[in-house]
C-alpha positions as semicolon CSV with decimal commas, in nm:
position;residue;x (nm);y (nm);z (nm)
1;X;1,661;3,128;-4,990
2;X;1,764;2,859;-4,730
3;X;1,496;2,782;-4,489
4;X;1,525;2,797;-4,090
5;X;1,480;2,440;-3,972
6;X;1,145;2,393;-3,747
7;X;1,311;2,283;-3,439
8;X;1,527;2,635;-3,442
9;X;1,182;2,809;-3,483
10;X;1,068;2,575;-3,194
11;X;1,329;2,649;-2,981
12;X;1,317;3,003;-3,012
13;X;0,957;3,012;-2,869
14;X;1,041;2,818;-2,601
15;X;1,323;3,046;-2,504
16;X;1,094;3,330;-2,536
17;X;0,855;3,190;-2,308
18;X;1,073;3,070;-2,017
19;X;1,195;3,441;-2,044
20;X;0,885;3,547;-2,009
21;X;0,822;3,359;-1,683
22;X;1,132;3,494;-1,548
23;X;0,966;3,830;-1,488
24;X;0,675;3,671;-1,291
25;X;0,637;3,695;-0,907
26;X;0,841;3,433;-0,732
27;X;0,730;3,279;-0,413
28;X;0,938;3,547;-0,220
29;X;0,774;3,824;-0,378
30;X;0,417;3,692;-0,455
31;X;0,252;3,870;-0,138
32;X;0,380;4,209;-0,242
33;X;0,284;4,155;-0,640
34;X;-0,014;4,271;-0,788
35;X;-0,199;4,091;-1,048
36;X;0,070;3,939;-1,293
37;X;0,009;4,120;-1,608
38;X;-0,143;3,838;-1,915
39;X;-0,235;3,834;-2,330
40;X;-0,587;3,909;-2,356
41;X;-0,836;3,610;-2,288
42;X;-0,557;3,469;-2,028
43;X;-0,676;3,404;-1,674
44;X;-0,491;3,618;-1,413
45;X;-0,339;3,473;-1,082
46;X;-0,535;3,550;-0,766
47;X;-0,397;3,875;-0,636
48;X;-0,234;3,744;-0,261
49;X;-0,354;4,007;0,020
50;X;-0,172;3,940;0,381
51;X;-0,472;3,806;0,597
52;X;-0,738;3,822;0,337
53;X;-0,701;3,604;0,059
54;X;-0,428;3,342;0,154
55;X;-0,474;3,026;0,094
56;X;-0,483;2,837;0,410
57;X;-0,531;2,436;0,435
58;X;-0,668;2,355;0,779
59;X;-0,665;2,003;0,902
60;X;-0,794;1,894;1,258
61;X;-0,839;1,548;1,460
62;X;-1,078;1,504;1,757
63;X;-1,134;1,213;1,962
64;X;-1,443;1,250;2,208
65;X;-1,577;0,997;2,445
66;X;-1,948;1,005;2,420
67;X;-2,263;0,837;2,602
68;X;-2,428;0,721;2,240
69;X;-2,178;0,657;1,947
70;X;-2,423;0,668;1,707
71;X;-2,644;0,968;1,801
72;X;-2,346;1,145;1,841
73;X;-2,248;1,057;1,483
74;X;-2,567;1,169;1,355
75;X;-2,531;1,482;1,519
76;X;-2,196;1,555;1,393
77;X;-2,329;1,478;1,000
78;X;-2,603;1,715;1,073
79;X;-2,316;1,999;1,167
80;X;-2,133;1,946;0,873
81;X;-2,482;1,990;0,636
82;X;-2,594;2,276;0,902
83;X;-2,222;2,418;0,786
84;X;-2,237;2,421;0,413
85;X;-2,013;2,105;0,421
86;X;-2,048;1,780;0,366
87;X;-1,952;1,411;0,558
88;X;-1,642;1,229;0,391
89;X;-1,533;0,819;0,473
90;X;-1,746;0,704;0,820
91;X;-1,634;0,370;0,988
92;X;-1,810;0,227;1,273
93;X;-1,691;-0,091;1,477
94;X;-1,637;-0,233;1,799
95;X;-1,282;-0,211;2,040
96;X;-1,152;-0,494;2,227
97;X;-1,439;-0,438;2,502
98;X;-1,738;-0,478;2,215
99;X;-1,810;-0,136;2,301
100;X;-1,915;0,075;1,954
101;X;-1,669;0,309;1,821
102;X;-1,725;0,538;1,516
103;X;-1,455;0,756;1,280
104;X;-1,617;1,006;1,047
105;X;-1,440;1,273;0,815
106;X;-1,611;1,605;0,810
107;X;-1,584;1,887;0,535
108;X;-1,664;2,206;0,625
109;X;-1,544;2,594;0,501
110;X;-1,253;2,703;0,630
111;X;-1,379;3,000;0,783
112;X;-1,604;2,803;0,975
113;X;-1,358;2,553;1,116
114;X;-1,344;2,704;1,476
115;X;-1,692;2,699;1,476
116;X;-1,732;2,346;1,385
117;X;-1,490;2,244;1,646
118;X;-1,694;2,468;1,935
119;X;-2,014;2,262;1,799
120;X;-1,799;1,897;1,837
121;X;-1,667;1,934;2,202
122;X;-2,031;1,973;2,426
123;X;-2,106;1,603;2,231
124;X;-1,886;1,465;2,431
125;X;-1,885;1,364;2,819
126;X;-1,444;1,396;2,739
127;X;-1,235;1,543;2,492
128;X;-0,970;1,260;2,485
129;X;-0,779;1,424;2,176
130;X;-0,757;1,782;1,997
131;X;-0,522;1,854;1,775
132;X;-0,512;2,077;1,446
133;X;-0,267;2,180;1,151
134;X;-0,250;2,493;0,950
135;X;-0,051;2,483;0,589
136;X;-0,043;2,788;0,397
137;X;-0,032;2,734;0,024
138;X;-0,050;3,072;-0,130
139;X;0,283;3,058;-0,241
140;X;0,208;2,734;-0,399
141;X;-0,080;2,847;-0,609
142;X;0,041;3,167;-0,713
143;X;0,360;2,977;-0,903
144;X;0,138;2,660;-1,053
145;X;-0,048;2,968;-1,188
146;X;0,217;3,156;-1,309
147;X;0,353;2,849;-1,529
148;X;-0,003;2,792;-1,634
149;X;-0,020;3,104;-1,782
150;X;0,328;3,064;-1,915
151;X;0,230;2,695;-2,076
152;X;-0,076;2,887;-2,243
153;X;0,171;3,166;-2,378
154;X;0,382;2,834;-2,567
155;X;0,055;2,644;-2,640
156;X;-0,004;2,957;-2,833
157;X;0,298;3,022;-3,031
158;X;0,307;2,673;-3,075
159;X;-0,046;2,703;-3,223
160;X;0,058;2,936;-3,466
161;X;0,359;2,755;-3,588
162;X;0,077;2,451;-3,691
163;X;-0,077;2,729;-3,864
164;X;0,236;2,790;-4,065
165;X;0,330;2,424;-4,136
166;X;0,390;2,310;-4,457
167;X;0,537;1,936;-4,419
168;X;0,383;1,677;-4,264
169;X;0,726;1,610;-4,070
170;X;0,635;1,952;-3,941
171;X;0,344;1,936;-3,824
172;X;0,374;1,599;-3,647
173;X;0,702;1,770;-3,485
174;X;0,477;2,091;-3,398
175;X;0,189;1,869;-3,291
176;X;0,427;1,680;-3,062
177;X;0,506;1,989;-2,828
178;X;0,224;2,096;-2,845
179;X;0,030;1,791;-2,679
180;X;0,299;1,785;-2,439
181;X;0,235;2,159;-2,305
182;X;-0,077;2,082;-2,318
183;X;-0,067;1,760;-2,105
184;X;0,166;2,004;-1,871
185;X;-0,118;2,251;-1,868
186;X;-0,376;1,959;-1,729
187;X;-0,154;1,821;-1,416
188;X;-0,069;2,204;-1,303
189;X;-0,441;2,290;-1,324
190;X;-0,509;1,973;-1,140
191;X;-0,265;2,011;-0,882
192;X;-0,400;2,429;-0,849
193;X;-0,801;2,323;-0,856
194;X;-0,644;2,074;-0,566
195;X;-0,494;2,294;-0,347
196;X;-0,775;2,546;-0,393
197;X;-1,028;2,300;-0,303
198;X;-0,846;2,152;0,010
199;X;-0,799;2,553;0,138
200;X;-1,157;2,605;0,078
201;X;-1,277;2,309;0,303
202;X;-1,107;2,221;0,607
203;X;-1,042;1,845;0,696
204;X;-1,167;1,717;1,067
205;X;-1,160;1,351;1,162
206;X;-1,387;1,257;1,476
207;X;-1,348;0,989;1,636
208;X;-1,631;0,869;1,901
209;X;-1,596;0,610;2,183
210;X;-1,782;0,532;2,504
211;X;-1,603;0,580;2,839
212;X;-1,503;0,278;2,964
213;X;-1,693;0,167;3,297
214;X;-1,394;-0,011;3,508
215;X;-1,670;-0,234;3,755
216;X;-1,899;-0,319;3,425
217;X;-1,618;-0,449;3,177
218;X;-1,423;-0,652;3,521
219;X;-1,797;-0,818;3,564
220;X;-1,809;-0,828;3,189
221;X;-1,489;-0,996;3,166
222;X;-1,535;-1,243;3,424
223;X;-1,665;-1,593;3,271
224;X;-1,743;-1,872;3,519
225;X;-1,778;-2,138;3,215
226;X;-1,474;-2,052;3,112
227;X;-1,275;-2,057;3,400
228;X;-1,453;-2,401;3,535
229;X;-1,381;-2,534;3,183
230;X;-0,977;-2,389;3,222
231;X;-0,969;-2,558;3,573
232;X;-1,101;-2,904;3,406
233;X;-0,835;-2,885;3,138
234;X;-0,608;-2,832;3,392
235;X;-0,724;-3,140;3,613
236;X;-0,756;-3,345;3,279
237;X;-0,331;-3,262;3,159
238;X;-0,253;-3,326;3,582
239;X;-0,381;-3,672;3,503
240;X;-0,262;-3,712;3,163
241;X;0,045;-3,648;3,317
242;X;0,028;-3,918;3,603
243;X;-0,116;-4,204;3,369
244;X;0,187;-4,109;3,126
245;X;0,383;-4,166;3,432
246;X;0,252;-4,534;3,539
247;X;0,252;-4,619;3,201
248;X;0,646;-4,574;3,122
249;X;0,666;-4,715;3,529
250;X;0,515;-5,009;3,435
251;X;0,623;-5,129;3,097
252;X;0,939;-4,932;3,095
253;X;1,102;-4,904;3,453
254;X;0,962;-5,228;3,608
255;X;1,092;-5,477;3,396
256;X;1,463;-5,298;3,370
257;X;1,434;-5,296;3,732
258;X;1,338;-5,662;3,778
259;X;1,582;-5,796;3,563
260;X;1,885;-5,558;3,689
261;X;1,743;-5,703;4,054
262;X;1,836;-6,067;3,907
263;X;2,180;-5,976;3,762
264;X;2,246;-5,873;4,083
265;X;2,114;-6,124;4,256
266;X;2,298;-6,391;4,011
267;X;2,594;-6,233;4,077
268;X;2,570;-6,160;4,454
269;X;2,543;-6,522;4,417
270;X;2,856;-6,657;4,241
271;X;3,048;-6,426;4,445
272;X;2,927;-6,567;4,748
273;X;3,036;-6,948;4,628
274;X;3,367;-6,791;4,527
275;X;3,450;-6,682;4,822
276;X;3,352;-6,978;5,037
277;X;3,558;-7,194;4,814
278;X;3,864;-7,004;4,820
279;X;3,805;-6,970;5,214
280;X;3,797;-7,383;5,205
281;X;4,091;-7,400;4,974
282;X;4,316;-7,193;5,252
C-alpha cells in the first residue's frame, strides 16, 4: 500500500483550516455576529454590542498654564491614583525664560476620561491647548481573534499529525509548522492583549507652564554688565580699528608717498632744465 507523503497530509490541514476561517465574521459583519462558534476548550471572541462593548482607544493632549508647576504636577498624579490609573513618562525642565515647565503622561480608564479632563482644567489659571482622539478598534480585535482561534484549530491538527509520526524526517517536518503557528499564535495575542489594554486606559499628556509676566521677564532680561561690557567691546574694535589704520598709514602709505613725492620732484626737475635749455638753444 503506497503511503501519502506528509507534506500532502500537511497541506490538507492547512486547507481545512483557512476554510474554516472563511466562515468567521469579517470586519463588515463583526457588529451584527454573535459569538463565533469554537472546539471545546477554545476561547471565544468578545461578542461586539453597538455602544456597549466596543473597543474604543482614547488619546488626549492638554497644555495648561499654571501658578506652581510642580504642585500642579502633584495634583495631577494624585488624579490619576484617585482614578484607578496610574502616571506614565514625567519630564520637568526649564523654557528659554528659566521658568519651570513639566510634561507628564497619565493613564486612566476609559470611561473615566471626561472626568479626568473636567478634574485637569480648574488647575490651571489658562487652558492653552485641548485636543483629543478617538480610534475604534473593535473591528481590529474581533479578526486577530478570529485567526487566533483559527491558528489553535492548525496547532491542533498539527499536534495530532506528531502523534502519528513515524520518521524522524517527519516529525522534524511536523515540528517545523508547528513552531511556526505557534510563533503566529504569540505576535496575534500580543498585538490583541495590546489593543485591549490601550482601549481599556486612555492616554492624556499634560503639559504645565507658568504664564509669562511681560514687565518681569523685560526687567529680567535686561543686564547692565552685559550691555556696559558690549559697549566696551565695541569701543575696544573702534580703536582696534583706528590703530590698524595708523599703523598701515605709517609704515605702509607714508613711505610710498614720500618716495612717489621725490620721483616727482626729480622729475619736475629734469623737465624744468630741459626746457630752459631748449628755450636757450632757440
Amino acid at each position: 500500500m503506497r503511503r501519502t507523503p506528509l507534506a500532502l497530509i500537511i497541506g490538507a490541514f492547512l486547507v481545512a483550516a483557512c476554510s474554516a476561517a472563511a466562515t468567521l465574521p469579517t470586519d463588515e459583519g463583526a457588529d451584527r455576529a454573535g459569538p463565533i462558534p469554537t472546539g471545546p476548550g477554545e476561547e471565544q471572541p468578545p461578542a461586539v454590542v453597538d455602544g456597549e462593548e466596543r473597543l474604543i482607544v482614547r488619546v488626549g493632549e492638554i497644555e495648561l498654564q499654571v501658578a506652581d508647576v510642580p504642585a500642579a504636577y502633584r495634583q495631577a498624579r494624585q488624579l490619576a491614583l484617585r482614578l484607578g490609573g496610574y502616571v506614565g513618562d514625567s519630564q520637568f525642565a526649564t523654557d528659554r525664560a528659566d521658568r519651570p515647565t513639566a510634561t507628564v503622561v497619565l493613564r486612566v480608564p476609559a470611561d473615566r476620561y471626561d472626568e479626568a479632563l473636567e478634574a485637569l482644567r480648574p488647575l490651571a489659571t489658562k487652558v492653552v491647548l485641548e485636543r483629543s482622539r478617538e480610534s475604534d478598534v473593535t473591528s481590529q480585535v474581533v479578526d486577530l481573534e478570529a485567526r487566533i482561534v483559527n491558528l489553535r484549530s492548525t496547532e491542533a491538527a498539527l499536534q495530532k499529525l506528531m502523534d502519528r509520526a513515524a520518521k524522524v524526517s517527519e516529525i522534524l517536518e511536523v515540528q517545523r509548522e508547528l513552531t511556526s503557528t505557534r510563533e503566529q499564535i504569540e505576535q496575534l495575542t500580543a498585538q490583541k492583549q495590546l489593543l485591549e489594554k490601550q482601549a481599556a486606559l486612555a492616554t492624556i499628556t499634560v503639559t504645565f507652564a507658568t504664564a509669562p509676566q511681560p514687565v518681569a521677564e523685560v526687567a529680567k532680561s535686561w543686564d547692565p554688565a552685559a550691555d556696559v561690557e558690549g559697549a566696551v567691546a565695541q569701543l575696544v574694535d573702534i580703536a582696534q580699528g583706528v590703530g590698524r589704520a595708523l599703523i598701515w598709514l605709517v609704515i605702509v602709505v607714508l613711505p610710498v608717498a614720500v618716495v612717489a613725492g621725490l620721483l616727482f620732484g626729480v622729475a619736475w626737475l629734469i623737465a624744468r632744465r630741459l626746457g630752459i635749455g631748449l628755450r636757450r638753444a632757440s
